[in-house]
N, C-alpha and C positions, 0 to 999 in steps of 0.2 A: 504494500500500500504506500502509496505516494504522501508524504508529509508535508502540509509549508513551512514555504521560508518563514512563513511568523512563527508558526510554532517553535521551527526549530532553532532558532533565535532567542525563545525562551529558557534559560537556566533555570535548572532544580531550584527548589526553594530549598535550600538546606537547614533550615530551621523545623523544617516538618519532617526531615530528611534521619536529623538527628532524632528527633522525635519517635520516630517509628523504631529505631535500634535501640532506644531508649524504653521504647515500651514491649521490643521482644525481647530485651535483654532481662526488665521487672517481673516477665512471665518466666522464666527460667529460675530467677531466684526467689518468684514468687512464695513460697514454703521455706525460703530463707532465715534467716535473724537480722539482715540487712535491706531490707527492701527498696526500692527504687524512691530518690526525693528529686522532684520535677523544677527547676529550676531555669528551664528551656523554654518555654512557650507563655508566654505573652496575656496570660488568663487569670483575670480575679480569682478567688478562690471562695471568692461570695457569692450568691445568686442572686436571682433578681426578688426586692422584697415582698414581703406577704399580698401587699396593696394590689401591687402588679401582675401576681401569681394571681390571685383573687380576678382583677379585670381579665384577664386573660381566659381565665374558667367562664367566666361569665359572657363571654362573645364568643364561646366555643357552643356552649347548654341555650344562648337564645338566637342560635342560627348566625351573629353576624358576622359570616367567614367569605362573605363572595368578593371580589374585585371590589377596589375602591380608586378613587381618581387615579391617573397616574402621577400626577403628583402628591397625594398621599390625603389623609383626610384631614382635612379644613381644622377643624378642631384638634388635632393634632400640631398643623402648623401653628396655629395659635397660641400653644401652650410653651412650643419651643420660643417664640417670638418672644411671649411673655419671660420665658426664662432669661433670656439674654437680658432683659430689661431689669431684672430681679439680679440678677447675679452681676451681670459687669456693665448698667447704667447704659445698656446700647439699645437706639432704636433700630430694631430690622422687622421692617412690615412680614405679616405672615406670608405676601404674594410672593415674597421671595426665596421663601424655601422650599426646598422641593425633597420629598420621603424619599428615601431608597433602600435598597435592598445591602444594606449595610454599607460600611465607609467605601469599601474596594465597587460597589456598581458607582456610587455616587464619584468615583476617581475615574472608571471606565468612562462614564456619560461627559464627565468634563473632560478629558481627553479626548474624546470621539467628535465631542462639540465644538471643540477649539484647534486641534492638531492636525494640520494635511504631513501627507508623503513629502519625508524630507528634512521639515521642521526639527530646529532642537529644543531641549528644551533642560534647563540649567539646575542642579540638583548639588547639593552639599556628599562629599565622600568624607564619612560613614554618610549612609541614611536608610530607608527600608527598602530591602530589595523589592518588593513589589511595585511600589511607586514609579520606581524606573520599566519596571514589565509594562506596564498600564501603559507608559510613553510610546514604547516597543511594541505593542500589539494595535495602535493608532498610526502606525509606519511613521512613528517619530524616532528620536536619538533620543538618550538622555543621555547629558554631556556632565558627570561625574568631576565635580571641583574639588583637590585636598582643600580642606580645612587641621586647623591645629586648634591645640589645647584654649591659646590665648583667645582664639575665636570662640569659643566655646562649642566648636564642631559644627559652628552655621556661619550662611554666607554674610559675605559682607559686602557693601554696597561698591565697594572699592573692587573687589573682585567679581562680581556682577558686569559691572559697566568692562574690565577688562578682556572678560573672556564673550562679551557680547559678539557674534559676528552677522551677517546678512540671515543666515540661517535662522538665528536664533529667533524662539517666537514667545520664547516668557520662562519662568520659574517656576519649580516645585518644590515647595519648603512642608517643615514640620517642625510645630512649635507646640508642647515639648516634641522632642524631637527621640524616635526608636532608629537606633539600640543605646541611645546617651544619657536619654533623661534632661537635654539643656533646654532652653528655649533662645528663642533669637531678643536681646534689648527690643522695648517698642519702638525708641528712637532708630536704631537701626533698621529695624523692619520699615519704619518709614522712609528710611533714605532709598530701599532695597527697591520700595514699589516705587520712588519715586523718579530712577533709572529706569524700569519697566518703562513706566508709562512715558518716559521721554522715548522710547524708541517704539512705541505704539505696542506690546506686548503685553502678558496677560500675565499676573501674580495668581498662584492656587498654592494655597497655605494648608494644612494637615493638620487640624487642630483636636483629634481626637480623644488625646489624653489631657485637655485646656483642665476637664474638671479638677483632675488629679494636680495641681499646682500646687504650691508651697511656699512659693516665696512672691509675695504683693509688688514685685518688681518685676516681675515676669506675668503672672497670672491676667493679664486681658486678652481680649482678641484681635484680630485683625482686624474684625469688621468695626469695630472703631476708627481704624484711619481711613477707610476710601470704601463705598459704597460699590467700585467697581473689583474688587479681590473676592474674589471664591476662596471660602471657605468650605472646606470639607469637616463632618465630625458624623457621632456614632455614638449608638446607645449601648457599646459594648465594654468599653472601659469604665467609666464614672460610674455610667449606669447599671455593668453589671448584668449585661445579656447578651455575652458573646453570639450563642447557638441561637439566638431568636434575630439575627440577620437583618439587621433595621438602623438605618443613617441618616444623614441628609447633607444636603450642600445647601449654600443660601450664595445667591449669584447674581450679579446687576438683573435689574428687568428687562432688560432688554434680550439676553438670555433666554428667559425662562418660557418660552415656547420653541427654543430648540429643544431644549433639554426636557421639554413634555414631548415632542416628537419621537425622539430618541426610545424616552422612557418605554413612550408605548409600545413601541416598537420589540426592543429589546426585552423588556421584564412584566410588560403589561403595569405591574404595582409591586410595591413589598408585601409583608405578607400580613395580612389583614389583621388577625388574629396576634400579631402583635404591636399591631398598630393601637388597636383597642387596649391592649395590656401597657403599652407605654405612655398613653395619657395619664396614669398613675403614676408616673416617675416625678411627676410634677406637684402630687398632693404634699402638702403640707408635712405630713408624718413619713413620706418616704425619702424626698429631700433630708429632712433631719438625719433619718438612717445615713442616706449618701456622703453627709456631713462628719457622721461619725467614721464611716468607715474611711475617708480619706485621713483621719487623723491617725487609725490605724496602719495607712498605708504608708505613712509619713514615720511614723515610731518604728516603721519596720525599715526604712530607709536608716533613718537616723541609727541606728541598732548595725545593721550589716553593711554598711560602707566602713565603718571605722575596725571591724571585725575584720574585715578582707584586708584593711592597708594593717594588721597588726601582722598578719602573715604574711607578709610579703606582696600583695598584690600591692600596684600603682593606678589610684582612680583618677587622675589627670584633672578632670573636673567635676565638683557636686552636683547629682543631678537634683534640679530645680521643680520635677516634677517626673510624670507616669511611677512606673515601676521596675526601672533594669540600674543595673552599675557596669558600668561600659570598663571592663579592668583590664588595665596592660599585666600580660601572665609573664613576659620576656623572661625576668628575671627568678622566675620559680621554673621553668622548664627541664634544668638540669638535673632540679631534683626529682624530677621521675625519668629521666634520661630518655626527653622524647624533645623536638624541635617542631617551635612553631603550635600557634592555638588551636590546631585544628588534633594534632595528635592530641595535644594538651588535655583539652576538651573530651577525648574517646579515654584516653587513660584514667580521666577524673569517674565517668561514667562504671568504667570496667573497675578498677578499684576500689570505688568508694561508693558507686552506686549512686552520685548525684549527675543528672542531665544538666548541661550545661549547654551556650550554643557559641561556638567559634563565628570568628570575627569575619571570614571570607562572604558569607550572605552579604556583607553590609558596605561593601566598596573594594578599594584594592589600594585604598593609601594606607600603609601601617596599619591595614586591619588582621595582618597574619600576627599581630602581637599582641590580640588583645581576644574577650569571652564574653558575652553579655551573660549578665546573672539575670534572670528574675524575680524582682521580691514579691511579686501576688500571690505567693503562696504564705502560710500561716506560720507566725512567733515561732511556735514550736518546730515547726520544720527548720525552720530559718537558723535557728541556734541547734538543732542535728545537722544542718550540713555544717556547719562552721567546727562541727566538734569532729567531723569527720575529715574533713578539710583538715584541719591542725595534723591530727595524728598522719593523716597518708603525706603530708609535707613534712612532719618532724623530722 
């Protein structure tokens, strides 16, 4: 069978790569005294709460599971609208947002919207390999910029306007940003779009883990500086519904009847049934939960950064938000006599029994030196791998 060039232009995703060796390796020592700690993939370890479990039963038991607009229901965008206005003091009319079938359609659909054959389009190294697929499956480039520590591993306006050339047709940023945890300065972010927009290009910002923030220096959104930047985000981090497959982008209006075209095309809608269960993410008492638990997620940051630089890992920069510690392993590799993060990485797994994910997903400048850790998994987990950690590096 004949494959395409787009497909085969796509690279494994090796974070689900590891993952799968990771979970046929737990089933082997499954009946173990060691069992497998997940530290690799990218997953709250919360669900979504009672309120939302409840809406959700409750549009399943009185029928409303058919097709809803393709841009998602009204009352739905409404609520997100109101949230931005609730949380980070922004107006964004509800016409401007559009439901989708989690963060990654809502990246296809502005790609597909915006990108011809040929286009580049400018992306910070590290960053999330998919983001660049999404470019790639649009028969665009994504043109892969190093970044350093002082940068905080996002672009700068400086190196934007540099690498600019005729090709280029805009940005894709992530603020916080996976596999780092940084986010980009506002001020900067402003100067960023504000090079776009002189050479008439299009800023699409990644805001998915916005909720999870920590530091009131970092923590707004994009769509406070310019009405004309797509934001992308998703009810899967904050919110705590990975497998319920549900996002949105908020896009100039000018936009928002391609991207209903597109939609219907392509996905017809997200999926009802948790459309209905997410307008509870908005109540009162589930908000508070969401509140709580980023405080957890923060004490679990705060807790395992300082733990990893005790044993020798280098965390180059705090992350300011989500959930990973982006760790240079360089200087601990010898001591399990293996080179580079990706043995790193297999040896930590096969000895110790914790999933970790090598730095090669996430770019190719100095990402052979480093692991993204996960912290959305639980305290207690969190302090077993560190105690496993120690002993297999002792």
């Amino acid at each position: 069978m004949k494959i395409s060039r787009r497909a085969e232009r796509i690279e494994p995703f090796y974070v689900m790569e590891v993952a799968k060796a990771a979970q046929e390796l737990a089933r082997e020592v499954a009946h173990g005294s060691t069992p497998m700690i997940f530290l690799n993939i990218g997953e709250p370890d919360f669900t979504a709460p009672p309120r939302v479990q409840d809406a959700a039963a409750r549009a399943v038991h009185s029928g409303a599971t058919q097709y809803t607009p393709s841009l998602g229901l009204d009352a739905l965008r409404e609520r997100i609208s109101g949230w931005y206005a609730q949380r980070f003091g922004v107006q964004v009319p509800a016409q401007r947002i559009v439901i989708t079938a989690g963060a990654s359609a809502a990246l296809q659909l502005a790609c597909l919207a915006l990108i011809d054959a040929g286009d580049e389009v400018l992306m910070p190294d590290p960053s999330y390999p998919c983001n660049r697929h999404f470019v790639s499956a649009a028969e665009g480039t994504a043109v892969l910029i190093p970044t350093t520590a002082a940068e905080r591993y996002q672009l700068s306006a400086d190196k934007v306007r540099a690498a600019w050339t005729d090709k280029t047709r805009g940005v894709l940023l992530a603020s916080p940003s996976n596999p780092t945890g940084t986010s980009i300065a506002p001020d900067e972010l402003r100067r960023i779009h504000q090079v776009v927009q002189e050479h008439g290009g299009v800023t699409i910002i990644d805001e998915i883990y916005l909720g999870l923030s920590y530091d009131e220096t970092f923590g707004h959104t994009a769509l406070a500086i310019d009405d004309q930047i797509i934001s992308i985000n998703s009810f899967s981090k904050y919110f705590n519904m990975t497998g319920w497959r549900l996002g949105w982008m908020v896009v100039p209006e000018a936009l928002v009847p391609v991207v209903e075209r597109l939609a219907q095309n392509l996905f017809i809608c997200a999926s009802t049934v948790s459309q209905h269960a997410a307008l509870a993410c908005f109540d009162p008492d589930s908000l508070a939960e969401y509140e709580r638990r980023r405080a957890e997620f923060k004490a679990r940051r705060d807790y395992f950064i300082p733990a990893l630089q005790v044993l020798g890992f280098d965390i180059p920069v705090q992350p300011d938000g989500a959930f990973y510690a982006w760790a240079d392993c360089s200087q601990l590799c010898d001591k399990l006599g293996v080179q580079g993060s990706w043995d790193f990485a297999l040896a930590v797994m096969q000895r110790a029994h914790i999933a970790i994910t090598p730095g090669r997903d996430f770019g190719s400048f100095e990402t052979g030196h480093f692991v993204r850790f996960s912290t959305a998994n639980s305290m207690e987990q969190l302090q077993e791998a560190i105690a496993r950690l120690r002993q297999l590096l002792a």
